[in-house]
Backbone as JSON, one array per atom type, in Angstrom:
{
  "sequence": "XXXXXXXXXXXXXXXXXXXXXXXXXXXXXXXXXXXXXXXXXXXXXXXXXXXXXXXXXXXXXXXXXXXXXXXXXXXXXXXXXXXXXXXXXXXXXXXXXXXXXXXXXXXXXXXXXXXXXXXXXXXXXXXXXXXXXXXXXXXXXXXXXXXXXXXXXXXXXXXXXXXXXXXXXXXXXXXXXXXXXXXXXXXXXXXXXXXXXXXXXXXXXXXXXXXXXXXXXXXXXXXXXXXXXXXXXXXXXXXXXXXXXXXXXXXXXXXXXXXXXXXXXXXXXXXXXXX",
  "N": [[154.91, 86.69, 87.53], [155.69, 86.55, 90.85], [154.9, 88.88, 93.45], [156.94, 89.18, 95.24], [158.98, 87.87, 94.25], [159.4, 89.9, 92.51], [159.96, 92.19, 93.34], [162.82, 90.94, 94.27], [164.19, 90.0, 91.88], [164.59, 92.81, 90.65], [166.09, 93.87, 92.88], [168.65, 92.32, 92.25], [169.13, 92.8, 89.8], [170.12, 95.65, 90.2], [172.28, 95.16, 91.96], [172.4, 94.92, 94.67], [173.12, 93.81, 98.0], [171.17, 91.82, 100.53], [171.71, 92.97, 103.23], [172.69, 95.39, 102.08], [170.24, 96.37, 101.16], [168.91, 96.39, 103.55], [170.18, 97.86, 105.19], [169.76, 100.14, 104.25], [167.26, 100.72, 104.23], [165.97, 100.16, 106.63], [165.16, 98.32, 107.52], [164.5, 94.8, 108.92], [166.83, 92.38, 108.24], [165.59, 89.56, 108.4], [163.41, 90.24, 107.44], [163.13, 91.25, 104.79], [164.2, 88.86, 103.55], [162.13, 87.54, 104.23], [160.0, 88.74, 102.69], [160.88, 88.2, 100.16], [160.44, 85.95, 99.98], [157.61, 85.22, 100.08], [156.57, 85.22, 102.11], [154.05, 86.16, 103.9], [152.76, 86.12, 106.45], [155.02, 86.06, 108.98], [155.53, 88.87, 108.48], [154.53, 92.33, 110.38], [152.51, 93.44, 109.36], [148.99, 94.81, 108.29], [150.19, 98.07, 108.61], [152.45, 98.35, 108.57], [153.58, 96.22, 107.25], [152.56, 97.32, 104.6], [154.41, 99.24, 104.61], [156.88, 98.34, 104.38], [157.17, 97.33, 101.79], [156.74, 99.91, 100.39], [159.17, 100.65, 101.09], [160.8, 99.08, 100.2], [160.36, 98.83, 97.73], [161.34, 101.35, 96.79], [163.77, 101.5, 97.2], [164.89, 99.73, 95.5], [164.1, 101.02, 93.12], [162.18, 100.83, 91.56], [158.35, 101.27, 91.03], [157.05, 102.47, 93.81], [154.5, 103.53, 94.75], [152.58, 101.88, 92.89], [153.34, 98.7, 93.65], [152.56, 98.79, 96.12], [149.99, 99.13, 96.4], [149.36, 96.47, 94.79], [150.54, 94.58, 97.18], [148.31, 95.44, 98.93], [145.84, 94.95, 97.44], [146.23, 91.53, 97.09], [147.18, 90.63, 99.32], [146.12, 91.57, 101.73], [143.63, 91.53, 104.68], [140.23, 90.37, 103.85], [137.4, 92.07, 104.96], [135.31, 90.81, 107.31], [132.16, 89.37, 106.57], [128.95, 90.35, 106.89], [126.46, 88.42, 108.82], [123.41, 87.49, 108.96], [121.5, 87.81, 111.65], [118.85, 85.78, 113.57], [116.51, 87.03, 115.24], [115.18, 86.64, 118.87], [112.2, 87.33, 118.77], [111.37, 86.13, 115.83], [112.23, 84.2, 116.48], [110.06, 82.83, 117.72], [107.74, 83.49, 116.96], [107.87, 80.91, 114.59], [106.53, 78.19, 113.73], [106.1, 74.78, 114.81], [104.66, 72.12, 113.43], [103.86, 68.94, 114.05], [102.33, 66.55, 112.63], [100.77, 62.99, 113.9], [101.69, 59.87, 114.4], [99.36, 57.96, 112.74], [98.3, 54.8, 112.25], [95.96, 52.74, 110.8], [93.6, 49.72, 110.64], [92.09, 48.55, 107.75], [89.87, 47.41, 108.86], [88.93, 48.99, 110.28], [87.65, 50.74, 109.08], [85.15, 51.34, 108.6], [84.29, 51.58, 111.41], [85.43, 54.31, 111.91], [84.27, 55.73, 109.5], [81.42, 56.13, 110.28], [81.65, 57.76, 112.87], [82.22, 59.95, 112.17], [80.73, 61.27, 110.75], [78.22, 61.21, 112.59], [79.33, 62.89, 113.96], [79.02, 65.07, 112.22], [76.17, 65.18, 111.73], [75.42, 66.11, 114.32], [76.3, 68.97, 114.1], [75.03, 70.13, 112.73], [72.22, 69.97, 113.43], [72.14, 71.72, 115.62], [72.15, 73.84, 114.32], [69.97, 73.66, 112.06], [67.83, 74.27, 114.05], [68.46, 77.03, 115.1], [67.88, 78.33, 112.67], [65.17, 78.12, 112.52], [63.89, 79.26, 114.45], [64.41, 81.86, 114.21], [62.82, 82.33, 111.91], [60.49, 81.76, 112.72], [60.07, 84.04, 114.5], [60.47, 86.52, 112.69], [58.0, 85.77, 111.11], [55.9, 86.52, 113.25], [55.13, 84.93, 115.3], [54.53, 81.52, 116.0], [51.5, 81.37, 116.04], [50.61, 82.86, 113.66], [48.69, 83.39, 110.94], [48.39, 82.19, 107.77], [47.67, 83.81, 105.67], [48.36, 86.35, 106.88], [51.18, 86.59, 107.15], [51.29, 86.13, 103.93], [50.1, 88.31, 103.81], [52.08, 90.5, 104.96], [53.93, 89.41, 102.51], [53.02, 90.97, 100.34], [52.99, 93.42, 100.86], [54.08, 95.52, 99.78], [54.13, 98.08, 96.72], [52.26, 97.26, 93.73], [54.23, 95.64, 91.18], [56.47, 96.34, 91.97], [59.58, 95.77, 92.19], [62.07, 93.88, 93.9], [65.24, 94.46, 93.98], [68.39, 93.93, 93.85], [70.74, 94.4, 96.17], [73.08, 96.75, 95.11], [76.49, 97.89, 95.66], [77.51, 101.07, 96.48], [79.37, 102.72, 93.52], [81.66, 104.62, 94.49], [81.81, 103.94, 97.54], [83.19, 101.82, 97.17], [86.82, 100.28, 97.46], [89.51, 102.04, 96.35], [91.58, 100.04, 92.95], [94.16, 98.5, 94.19], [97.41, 99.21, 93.28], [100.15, 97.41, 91.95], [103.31, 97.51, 93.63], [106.24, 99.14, 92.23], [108.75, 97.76, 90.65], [112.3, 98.7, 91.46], [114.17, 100.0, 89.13], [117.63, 99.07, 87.84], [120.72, 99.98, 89.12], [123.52, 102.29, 87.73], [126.76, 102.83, 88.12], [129.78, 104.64, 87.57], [132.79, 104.33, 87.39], [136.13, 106.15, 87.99], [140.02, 107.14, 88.73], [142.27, 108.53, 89.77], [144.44, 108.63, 90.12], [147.41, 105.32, 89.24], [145.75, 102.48, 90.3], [144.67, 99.46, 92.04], [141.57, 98.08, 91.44], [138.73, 96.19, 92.04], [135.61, 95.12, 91.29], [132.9, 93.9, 91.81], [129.85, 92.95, 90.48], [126.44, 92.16, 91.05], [126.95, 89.76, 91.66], [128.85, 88.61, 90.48], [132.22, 89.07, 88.62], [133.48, 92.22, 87.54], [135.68, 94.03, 87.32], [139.32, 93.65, 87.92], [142.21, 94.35, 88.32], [144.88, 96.57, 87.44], [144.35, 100.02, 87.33], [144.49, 102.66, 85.31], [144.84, 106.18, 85.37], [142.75, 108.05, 84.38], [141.35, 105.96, 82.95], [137.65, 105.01, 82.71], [134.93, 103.85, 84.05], [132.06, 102.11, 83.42], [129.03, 100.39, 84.9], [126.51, 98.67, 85.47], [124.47, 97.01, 87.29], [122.23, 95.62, 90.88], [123.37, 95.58, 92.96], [126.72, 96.48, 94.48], [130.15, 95.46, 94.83], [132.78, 96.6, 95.88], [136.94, 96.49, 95.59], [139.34, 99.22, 96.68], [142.5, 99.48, 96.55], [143.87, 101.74, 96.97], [142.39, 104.38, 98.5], [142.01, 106.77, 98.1], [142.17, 107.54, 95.48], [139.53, 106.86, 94.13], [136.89, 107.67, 92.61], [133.56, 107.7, 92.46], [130.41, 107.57, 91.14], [126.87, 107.3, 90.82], [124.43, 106.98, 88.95], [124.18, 109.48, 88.05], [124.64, 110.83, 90.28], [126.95, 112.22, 92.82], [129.37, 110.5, 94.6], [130.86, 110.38, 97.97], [134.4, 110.33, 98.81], [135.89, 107.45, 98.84], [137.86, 106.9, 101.02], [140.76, 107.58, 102.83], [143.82, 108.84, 101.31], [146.17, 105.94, 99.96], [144.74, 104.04, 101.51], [143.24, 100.84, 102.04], [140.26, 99.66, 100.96], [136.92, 98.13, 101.59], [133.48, 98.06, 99.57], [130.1, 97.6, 100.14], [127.36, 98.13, 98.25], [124.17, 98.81, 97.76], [120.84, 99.65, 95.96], [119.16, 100.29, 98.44], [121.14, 101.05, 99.9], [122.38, 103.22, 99.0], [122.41, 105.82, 98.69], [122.99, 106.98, 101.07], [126.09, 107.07, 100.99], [126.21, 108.85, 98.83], [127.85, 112.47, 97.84], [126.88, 115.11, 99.92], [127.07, 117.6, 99.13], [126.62, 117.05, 96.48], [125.1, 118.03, 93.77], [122.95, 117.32, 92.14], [122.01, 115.18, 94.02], [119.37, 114.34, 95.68], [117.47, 114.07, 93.88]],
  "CA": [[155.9, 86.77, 88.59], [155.07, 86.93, 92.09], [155.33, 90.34, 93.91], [158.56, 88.85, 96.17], [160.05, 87.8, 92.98], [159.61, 91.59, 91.46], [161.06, 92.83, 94.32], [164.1, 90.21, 94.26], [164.44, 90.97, 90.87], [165.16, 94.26, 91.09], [167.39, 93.98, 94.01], [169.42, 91.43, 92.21], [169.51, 93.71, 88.98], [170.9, 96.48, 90.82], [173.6, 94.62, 92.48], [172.11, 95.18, 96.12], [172.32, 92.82, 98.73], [169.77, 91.9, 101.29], [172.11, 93.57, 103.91], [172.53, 96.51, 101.86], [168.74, 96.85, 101.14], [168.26, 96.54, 105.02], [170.99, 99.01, 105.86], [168.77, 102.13, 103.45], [165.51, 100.96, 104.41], [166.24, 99.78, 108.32], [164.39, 96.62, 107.38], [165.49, 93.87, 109.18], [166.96, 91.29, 106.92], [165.22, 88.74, 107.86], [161.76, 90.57, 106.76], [163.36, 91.35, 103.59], [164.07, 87.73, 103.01], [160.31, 86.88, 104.42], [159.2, 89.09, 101.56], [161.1, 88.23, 98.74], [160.5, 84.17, 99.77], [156.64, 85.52, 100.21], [156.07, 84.7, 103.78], [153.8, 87.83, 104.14], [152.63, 86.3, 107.88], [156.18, 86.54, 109.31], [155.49, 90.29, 108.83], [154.06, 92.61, 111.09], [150.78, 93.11, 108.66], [148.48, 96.01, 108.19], [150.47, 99.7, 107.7], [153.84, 97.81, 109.01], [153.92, 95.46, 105.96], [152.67, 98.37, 103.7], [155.74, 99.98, 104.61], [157.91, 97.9, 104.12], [157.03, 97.01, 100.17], [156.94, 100.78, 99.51], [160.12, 101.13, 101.29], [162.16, 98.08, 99.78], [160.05, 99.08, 95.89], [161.89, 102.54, 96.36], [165.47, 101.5, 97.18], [165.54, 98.88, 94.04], [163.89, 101.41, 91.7], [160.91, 100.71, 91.1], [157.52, 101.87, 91.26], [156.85, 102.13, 95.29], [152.71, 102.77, 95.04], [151.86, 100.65, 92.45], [153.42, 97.37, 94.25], [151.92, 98.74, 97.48], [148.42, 99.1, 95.31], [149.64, 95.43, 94.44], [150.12, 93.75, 97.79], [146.87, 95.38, 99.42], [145.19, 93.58, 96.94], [146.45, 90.41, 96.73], [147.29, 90.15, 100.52], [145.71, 92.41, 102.84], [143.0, 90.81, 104.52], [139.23, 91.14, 103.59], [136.47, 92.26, 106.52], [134.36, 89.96, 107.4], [131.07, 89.42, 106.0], [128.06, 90.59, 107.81], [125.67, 87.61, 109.09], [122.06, 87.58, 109.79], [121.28, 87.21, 113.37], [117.63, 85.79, 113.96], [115.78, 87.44, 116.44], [114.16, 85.65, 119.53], [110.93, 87.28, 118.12], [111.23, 85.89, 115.01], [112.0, 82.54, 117.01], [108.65, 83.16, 118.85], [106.36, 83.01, 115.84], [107.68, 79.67, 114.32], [105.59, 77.25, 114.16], [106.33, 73.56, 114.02], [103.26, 71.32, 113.35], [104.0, 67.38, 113.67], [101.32, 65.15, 112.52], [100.91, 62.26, 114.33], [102.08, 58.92, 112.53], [97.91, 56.94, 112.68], [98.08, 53.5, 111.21], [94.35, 52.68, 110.44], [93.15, 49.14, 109.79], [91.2, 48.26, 107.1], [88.5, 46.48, 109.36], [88.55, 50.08, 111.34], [87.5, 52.3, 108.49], [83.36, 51.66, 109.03], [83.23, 52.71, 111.91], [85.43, 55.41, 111.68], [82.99, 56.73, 109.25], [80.24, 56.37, 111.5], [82.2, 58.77, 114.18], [82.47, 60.93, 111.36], [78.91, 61.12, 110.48], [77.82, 61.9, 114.03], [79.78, 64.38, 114.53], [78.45, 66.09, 111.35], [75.04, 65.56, 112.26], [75.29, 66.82, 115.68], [76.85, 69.97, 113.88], [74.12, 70.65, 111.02], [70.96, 70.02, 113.75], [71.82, 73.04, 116.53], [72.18, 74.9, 113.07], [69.11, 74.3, 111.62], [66.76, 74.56, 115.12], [68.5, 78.14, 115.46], [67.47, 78.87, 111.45], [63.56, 77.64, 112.66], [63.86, 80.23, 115.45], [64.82, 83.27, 113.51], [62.06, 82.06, 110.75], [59.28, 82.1, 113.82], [60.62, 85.41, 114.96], [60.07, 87.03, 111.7], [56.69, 85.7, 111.12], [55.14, 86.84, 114.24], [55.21, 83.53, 116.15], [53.73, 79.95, 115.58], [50.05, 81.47, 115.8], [50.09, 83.58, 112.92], [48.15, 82.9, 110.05], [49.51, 82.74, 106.7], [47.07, 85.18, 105.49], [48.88, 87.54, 107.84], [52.91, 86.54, 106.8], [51.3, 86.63, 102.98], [50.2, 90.35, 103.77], [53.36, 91.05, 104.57], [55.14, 89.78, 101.47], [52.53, 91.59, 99.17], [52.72, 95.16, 101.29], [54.91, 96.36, 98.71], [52.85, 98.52, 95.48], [52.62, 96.0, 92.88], [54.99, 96.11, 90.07], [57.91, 96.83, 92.51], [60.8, 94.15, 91.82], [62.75, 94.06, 94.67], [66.52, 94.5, 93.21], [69.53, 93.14, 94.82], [71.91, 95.72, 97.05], [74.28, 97.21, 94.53], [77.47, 98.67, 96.32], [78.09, 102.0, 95.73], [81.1, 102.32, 93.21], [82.17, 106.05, 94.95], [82.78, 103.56, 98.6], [83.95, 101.02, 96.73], [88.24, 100.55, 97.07], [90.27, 101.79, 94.53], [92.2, 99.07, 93.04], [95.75, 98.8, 94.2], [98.38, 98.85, 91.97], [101.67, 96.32, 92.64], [104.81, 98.59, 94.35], [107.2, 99.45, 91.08], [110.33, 97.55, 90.78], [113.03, 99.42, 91.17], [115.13, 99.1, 88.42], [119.13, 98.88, 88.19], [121.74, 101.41, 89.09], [124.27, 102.42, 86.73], [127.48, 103.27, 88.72], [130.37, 105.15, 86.94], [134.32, 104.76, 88.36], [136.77, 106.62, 87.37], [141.25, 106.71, 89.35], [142.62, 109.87, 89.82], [146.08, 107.74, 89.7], [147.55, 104.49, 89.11], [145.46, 102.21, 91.6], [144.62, 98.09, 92.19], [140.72, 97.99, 91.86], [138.06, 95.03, 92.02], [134.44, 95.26, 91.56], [131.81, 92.83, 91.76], [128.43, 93.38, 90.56], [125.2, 90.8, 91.16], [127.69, 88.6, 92.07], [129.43, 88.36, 88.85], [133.41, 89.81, 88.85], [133.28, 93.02, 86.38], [136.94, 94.6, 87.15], [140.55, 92.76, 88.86], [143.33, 94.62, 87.77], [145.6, 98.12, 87.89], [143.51, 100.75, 86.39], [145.33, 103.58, 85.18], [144.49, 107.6, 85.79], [142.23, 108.66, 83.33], [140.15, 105.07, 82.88], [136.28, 105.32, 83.47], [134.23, 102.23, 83.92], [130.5, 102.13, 83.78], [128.79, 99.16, 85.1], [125.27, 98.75, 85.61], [123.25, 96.49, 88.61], [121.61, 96.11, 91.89], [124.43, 95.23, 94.32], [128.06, 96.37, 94.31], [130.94, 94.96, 96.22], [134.2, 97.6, 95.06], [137.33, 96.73, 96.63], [140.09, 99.58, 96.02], [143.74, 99.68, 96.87], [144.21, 103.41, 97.52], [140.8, 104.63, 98.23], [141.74, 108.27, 97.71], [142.37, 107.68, 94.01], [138.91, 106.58, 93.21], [136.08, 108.73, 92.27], [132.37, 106.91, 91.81], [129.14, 108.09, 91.07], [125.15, 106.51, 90.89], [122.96, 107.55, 88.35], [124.79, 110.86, 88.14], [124.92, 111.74, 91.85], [128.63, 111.7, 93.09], [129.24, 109.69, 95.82], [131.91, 110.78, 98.52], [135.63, 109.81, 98.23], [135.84, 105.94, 99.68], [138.35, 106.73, 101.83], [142.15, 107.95, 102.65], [144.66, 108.21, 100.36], [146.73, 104.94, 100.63], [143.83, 102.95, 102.46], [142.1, 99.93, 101.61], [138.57, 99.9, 101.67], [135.76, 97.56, 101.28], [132.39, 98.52, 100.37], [128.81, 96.71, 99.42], [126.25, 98.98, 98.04], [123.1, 98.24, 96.77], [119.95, 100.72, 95.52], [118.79, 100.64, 99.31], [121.87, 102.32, 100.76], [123.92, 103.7, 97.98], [122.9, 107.49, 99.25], [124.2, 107.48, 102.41], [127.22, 107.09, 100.3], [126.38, 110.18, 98.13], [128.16, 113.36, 98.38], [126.14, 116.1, 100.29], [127.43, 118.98, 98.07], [126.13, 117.04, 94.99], [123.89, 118.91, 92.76], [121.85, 115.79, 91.72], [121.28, 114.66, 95.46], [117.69, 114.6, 95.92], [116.34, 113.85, 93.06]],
  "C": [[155.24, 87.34, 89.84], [155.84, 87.9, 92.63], [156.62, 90.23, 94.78], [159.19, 88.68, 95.28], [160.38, 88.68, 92.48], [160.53, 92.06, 92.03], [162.89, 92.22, 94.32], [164.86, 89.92, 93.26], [164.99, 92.03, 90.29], [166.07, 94.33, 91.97], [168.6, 93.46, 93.2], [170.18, 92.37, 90.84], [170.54, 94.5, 89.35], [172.09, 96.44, 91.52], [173.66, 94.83, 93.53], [171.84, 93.78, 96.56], [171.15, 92.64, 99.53], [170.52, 93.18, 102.6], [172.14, 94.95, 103.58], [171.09, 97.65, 101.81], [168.06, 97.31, 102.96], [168.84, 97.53, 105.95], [169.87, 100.29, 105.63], [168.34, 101.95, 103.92], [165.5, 100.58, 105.84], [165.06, 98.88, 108.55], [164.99, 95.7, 107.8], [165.79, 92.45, 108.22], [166.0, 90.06, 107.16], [163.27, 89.05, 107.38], [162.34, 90.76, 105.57], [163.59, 90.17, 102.89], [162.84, 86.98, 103.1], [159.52, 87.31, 103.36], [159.27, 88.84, 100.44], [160.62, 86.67, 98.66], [158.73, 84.3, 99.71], [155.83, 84.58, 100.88], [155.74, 85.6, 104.77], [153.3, 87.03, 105.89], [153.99, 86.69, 108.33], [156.08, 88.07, 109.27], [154.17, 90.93, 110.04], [152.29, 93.17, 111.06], [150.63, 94.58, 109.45], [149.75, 97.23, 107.74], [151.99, 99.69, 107.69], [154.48, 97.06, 107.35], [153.81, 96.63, 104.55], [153.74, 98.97, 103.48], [156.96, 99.72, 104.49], [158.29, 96.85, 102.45], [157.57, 98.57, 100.01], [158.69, 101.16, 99.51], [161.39, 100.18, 100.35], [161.49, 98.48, 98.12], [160.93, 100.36, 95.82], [163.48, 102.36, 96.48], [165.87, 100.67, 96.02], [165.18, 99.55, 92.69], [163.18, 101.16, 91.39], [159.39, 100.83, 91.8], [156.81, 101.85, 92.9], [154.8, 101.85, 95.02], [152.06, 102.09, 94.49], [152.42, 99.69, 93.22], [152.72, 97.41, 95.73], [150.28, 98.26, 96.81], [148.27, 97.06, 95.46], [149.29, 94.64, 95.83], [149.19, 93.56, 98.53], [146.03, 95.05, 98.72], [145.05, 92.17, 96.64], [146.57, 89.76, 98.35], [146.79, 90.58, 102.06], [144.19, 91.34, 103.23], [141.68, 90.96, 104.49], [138.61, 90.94, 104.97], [135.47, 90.66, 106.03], [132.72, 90.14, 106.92], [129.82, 89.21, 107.25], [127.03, 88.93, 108.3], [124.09, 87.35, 109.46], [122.14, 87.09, 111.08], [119.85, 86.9, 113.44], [117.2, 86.25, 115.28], [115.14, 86.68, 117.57], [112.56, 86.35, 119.0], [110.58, 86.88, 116.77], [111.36, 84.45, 115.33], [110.53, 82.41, 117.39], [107.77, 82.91, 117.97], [106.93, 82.28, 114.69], [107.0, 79.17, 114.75], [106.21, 75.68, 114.07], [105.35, 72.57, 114.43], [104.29, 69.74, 113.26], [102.8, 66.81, 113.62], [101.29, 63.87, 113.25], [100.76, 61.05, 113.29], [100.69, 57.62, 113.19], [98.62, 55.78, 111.51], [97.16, 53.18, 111.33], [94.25, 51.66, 109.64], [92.16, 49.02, 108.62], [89.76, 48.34, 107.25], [87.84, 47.82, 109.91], [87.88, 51.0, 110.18], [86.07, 53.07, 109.04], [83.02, 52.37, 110.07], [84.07, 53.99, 112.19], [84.89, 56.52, 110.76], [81.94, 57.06, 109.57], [80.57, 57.26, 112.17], [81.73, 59.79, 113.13], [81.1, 62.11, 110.81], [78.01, 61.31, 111.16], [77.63, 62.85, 114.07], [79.27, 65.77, 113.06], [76.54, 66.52, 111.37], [74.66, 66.63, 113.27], [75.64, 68.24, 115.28], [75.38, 70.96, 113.51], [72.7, 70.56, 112.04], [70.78, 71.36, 114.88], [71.36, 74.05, 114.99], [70.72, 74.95, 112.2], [67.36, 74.2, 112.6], [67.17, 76.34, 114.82], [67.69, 79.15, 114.07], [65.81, 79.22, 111.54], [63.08, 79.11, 113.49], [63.36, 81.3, 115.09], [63.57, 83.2, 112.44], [60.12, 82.48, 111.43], [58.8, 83.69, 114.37], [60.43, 86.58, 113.87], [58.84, 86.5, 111.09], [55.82, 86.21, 111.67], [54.66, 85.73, 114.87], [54.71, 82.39, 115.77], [52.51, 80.11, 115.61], [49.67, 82.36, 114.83], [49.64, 82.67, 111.75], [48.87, 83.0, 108.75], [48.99, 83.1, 105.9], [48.23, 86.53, 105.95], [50.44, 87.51, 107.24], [52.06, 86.78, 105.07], [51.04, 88.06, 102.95], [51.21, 91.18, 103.93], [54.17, 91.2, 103.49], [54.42, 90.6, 100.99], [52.75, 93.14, 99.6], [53.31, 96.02, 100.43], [53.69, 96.59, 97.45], [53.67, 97.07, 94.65], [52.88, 96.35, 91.66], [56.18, 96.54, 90.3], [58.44, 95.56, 92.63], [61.77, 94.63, 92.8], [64.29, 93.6, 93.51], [67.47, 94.4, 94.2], [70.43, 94.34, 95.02], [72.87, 95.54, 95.88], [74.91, 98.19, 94.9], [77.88, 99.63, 95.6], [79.39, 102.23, 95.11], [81.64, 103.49, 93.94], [82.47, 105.09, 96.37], [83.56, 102.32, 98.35], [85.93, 101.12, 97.1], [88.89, 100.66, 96.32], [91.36, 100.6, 94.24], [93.8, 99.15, 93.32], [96.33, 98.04, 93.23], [99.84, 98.19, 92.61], [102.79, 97.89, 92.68], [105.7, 98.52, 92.67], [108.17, 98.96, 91.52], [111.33, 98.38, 90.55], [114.24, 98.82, 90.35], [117.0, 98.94, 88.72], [119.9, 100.0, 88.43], [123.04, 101.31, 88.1], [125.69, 103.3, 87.07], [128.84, 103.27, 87.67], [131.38, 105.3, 88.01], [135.16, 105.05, 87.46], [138.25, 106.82, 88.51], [141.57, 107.87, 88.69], [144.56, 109.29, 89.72], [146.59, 106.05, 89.75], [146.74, 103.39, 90.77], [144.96, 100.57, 91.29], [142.92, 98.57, 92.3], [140.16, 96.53, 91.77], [136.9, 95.54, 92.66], [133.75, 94.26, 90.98], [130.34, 93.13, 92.05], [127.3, 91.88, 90.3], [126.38, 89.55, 91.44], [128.64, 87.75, 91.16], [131.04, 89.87, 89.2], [133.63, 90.17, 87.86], [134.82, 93.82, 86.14], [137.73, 93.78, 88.2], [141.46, 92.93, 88.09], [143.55, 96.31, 88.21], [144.39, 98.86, 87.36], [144.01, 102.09, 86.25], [144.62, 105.58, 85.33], [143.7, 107.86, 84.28], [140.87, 107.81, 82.57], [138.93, 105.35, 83.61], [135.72, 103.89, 83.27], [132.69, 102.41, 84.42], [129.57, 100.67, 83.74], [127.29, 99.19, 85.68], [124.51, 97.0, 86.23], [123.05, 96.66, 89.74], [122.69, 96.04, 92.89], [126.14, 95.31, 93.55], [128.84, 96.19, 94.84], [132.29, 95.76, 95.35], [135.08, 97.64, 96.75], [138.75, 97.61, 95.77], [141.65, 99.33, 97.42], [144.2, 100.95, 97.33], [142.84, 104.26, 97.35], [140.72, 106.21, 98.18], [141.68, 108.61, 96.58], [140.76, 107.69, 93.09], [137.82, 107.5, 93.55], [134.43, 107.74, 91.61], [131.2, 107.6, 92.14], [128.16, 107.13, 90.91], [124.37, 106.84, 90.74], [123.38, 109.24, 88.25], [124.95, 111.43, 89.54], [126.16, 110.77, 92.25], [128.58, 111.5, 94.33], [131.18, 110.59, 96.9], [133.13, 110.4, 98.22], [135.56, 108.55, 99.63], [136.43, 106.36, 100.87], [139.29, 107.89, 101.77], [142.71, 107.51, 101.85], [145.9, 106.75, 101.04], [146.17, 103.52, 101.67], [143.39, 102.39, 101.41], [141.12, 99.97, 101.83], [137.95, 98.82, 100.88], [134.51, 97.98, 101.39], [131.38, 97.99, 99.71], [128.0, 98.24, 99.33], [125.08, 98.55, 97.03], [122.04, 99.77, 96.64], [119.29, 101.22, 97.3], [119.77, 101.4, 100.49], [123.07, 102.98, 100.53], [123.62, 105.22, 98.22], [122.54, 107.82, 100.0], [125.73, 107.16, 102.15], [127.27, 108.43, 99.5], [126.95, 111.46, 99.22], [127.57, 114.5, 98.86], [126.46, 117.36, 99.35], [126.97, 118.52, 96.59], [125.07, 117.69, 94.56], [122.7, 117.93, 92.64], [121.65, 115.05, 92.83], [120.14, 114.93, 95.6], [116.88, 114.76, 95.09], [115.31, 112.71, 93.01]]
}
């Protein structure tokens, strides 16, 4: 039964008209008929509409803050969801490469391997004049003898084995080790009185219903989306450190929390803060 029907229900029980209901509660009838036909725009929305469930749930007798609990969850409306904005400096260092679209006969390949073949020559001959250079230059020029370059290699005592540079391990870098995943959080709610919650963890829907004073609920991953109905009722913790109270009593609240900014949610007076 839909929450206009409960209400119209109850009125009808009781043997109240709409006029009478609108006389107590100084509801104008035709919002009391917008609510019971549940034609929640027609109302004036936000703390207006709130007030006028708790007020028409208390003149038929029945429970005023649970059906309020009720229609700020079912009808109130949610915030909007944040959006990435790209940066113009993050525009700035895209790249976009196009290839150009070559069609290449057959007949053309030869001598495009000829070009090809040039240009690798022409590469590989500055390269090995400058090698000749450096080879002259460490000899002692194009008139030495090679008496004179063999006296060099032998100058070393004989029986010495030249041994290849081994890097000291002491400047060596120590090896880095990969960053530690951080694992899951393990968030604990508990309703100090009858209240409408809904929580959604990893993206998966873990609670959507009343939850009565005295229920605890322990739910464990990285991202939580908890939306309550009377955000003074509820009481949540993270990993044992107690988190502030969501809100006011009687407010709705929406809130995302994940491991990167679930304490600036914790309560400063907690004991277990800063561990």
């Amino acid at each position: 039964m839909t929450l206009g029907a409960t209400l119209r229900h109850a009125r009808i029980t009781r043997g109240l008209t709409r006029e009478a209901v609108a006389r107590a509660t100084r509801i104008p009838v035709r919002m009391i008929a917008a609510i019971e036909n549940e034609q929640w725009e027609a109302l004036p929305g936000g703390i207006y509409a709130r007030g006028y469930v708790r007020a028409y749930s208390q003149e038929v007798g029945i429970d005023p803050e649970e059906h309020v609990a009720r229609y700020s969850a079912e009808h109130a409306p949610s915030p909007p969801r944040a959006v990435p904005v790209e940066t113009d400096e993050s525009q700035a260092r895209r790249w976009i490469v196009r290839w150009p679209d070559w069609h290449i006969s057959r007949a053309a390949w030869p001598a495009l391997a000829a070009v090809v073949l040039a240009l690798l020559l022409a590469g590989l001959f500055p390269l090995g004049r400058k090698q000749a250079e450096q080879a002259v230059a460490t000899t002692g020029g194009p008139d030495a003898t090679p008496e004179s370059s063999l006296g060099r290699e032998i100058s070393a005592p004989v029986g010495a084995v030249a041994s290849p540079a081994v890097k000291d391990p002491a400047s060596s870098d120590p090896p880095r080790t990969p960053p530690a995943v951080a694992g899951p959080l393990v968030m604990d709610v508990e309703v100090t009185r009858l209240c409408w919650l809904a929580v959604t963890v990893d993206g998966s829907r873990r609670i959507y219903r009343l939850v009565r004073p005295g229920e605890r609920e322990r739910q464990e991953g990285r991202e939580f989306a908890i939306r309550a109905g009377d955000a003074g009722a509820v009481r949540v913790s993270f990993d044992g450190d107690v988190a502030r109270p969501l809100g006011a009593s009687g407010r709705v609240v929406t809130l995302r929390l994940t491991r990167a900014n679930y304490r600036s949610a914790l309560d400063p007076g907690s004991t277990e803060v800063g561990r």
